[in-house]
N, C-alpha and C positions, 0 to 999 in steps of 0.2 A: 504494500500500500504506500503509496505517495502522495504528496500533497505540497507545493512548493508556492507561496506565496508573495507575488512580490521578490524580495529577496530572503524572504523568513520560511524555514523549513520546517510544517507543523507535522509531520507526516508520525512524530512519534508520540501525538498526543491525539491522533485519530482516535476513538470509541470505531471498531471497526464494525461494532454492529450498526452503526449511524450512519456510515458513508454510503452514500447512494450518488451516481453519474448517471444522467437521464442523456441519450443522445435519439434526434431525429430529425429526420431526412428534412433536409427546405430543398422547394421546388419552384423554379421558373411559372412565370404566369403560365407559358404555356401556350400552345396555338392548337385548331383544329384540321387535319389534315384533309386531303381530297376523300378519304374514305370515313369520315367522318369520325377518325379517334383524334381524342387527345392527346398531344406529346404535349411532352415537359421533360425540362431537364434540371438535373439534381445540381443545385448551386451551391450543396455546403450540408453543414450539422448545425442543428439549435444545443447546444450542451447546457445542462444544469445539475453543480453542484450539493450538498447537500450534504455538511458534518458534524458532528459534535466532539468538540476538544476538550481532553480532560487533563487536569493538574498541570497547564499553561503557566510558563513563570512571568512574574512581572516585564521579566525585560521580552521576552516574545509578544506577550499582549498587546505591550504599546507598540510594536514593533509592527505587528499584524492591523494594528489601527490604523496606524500612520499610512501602510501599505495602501488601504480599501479607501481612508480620506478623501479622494478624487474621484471615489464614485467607483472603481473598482480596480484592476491590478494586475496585469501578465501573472498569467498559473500555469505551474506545470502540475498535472495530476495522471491519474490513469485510469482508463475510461473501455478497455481492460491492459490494452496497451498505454505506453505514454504518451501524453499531449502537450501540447505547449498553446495556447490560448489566450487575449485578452478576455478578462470575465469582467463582467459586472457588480457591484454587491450590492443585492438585493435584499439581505436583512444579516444583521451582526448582533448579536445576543450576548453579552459576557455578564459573568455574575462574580465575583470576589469570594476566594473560600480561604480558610485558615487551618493550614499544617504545620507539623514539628517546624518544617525550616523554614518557614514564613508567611505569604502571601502565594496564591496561587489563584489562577481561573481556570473556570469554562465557559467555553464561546461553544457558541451555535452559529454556525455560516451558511448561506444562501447565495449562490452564484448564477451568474449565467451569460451566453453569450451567443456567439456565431460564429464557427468555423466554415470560410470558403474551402470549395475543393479546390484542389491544385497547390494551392499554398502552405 
């Protein structure tokens, strides 16, 4: 499992029962042909994210904030192979917990995007 954020590597704080990659086909408007079908052609992936992070140290947190601040963030994840993607951040959830060594969170992430073919 991987998960690359920005430049912040959460991949070892996945819940890996939370990680879910939604990927589907986007298609061209599309014309109708002399026999009467429809063609289209496949212009890409709709990708969506979707993890839960657990026992995140302070300095990943802000790190991961700062990342998604602009609205979202070059990800590399894996989707079952690896990807590389700008995503979106669609919703960021972080709660504050308190362990032996100090501060820690979990975030909940919601991403998403568009992958063109060819690129």
């Amino acid at each position: 499992m991987y998960l690359k954020i920005g430049d912040t590597d959460v991949s070892g704080y996945i819940n890996e029962d939370s990680y879910v990659c939604r990927r589907e086909s986007v298609y061209s408007g599309g014309f109708v042909n002399i026999y009467g079908e429809k063609v289209q052609t496949r212009t890409g992936e709709r990708i969506e994210i979707e993890a839960e992070l657990t026992d995140v140290t302070d300095a990943d947190a802000r790190a991961l904030q700062a990342a998604v601040s602009g609205g979202g963030a070059q990800t590399v994840f894996m989707a079952p192979s690896e990807m590389t993607a700008y995503l979106s951040c669609e919703r960021l959830d972080m709660s504050i917990e308190r362990d032996r060594e100090g501060l820690c969170w979990t975030v909940r992430i919601k991403m998403s995007g568009y992958v063109r073919d060819g690129l």
